[in-house]
C-alpha positions in Angstrom: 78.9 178.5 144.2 77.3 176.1 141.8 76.4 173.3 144.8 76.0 173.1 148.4 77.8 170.0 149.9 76.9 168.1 153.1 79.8 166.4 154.5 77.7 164.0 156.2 76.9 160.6 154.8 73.7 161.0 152.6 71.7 158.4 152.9 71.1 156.6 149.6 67.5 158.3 148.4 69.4 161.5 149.1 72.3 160.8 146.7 69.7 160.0 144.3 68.0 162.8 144.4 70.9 165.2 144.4 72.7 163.2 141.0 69.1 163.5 139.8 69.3 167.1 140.2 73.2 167.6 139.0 72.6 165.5 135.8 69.0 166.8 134.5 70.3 169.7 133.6 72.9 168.7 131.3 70.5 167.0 129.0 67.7 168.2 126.8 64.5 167.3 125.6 64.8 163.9 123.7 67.5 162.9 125.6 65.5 160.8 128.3 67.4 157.5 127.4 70.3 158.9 127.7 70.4 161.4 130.9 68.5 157.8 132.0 71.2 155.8 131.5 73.8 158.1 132.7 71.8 158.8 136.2 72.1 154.4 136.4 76.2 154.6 135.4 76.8 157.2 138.3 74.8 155.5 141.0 76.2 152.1 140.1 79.5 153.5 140.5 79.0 155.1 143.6 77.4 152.1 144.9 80.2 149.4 143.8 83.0 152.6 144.7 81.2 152.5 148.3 80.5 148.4 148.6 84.6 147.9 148.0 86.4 150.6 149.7 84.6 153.1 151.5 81.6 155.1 151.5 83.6 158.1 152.1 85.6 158.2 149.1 82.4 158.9 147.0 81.2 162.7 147.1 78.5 164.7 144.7 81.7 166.9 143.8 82.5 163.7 141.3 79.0 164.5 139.7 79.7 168.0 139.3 83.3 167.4 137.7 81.4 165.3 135.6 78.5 167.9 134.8 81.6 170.3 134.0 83.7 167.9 131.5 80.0 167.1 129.8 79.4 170.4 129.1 83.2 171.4 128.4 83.7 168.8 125.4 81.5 169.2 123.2 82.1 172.9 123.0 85.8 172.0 122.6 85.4 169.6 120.1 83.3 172.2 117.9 86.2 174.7 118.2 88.8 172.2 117.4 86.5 171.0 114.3 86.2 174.5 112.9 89.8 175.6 113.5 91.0 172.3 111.3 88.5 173.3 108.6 89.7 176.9 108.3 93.3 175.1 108.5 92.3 172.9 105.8 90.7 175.8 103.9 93.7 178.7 104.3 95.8 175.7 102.9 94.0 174.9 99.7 93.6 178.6 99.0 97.6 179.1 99.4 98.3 176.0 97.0 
């Protein structure tokens, strides 16, 4: 199991401290503006998500999705890069 979950209501220096937690590591060293800006994003949305519908339809499990996807990308995107450039290779060696 990658996270515990509460299914109480955190109270809002909790949340903080557990997207803190979720989001540092998915960022390294000389990233700080970024893994910043991307701890403001998520807490904006949950706030504005829990200010106009609900504060239950927020959970951390967003966060780890999120961690997930960040981490699944650009490992996909590598792969697909160097599977069109041995495409583009095997077809200029055929020709």
């Amino acid at each position: 199991m990658n996270y515990v979950f509460s299914f109480s209501a955190l109270n809002e220096n909790d949340e903080k401290k557990n997207i803190y937690s979720i989001i540092g590591k998915l960022f390294q060293k000389g990233e700080e503006e970024l893994h910043e800006a991307t701890k403001d994003v998520i807490l904006n949305c949950h706030k504005y998500i829990k200010d106009t519908f609900d504060p239950s339809v927020v959970s951390l499990r967003e966060i780890s999705r999120f961690s997930k996807i960040v981490t699944f990308f650009p490992k996909y995107l590598a792969i697909k890069r160097k599977c069109k450039e041995n495409k583009d290779n095997d077809s200029f060696e055929n020709d």
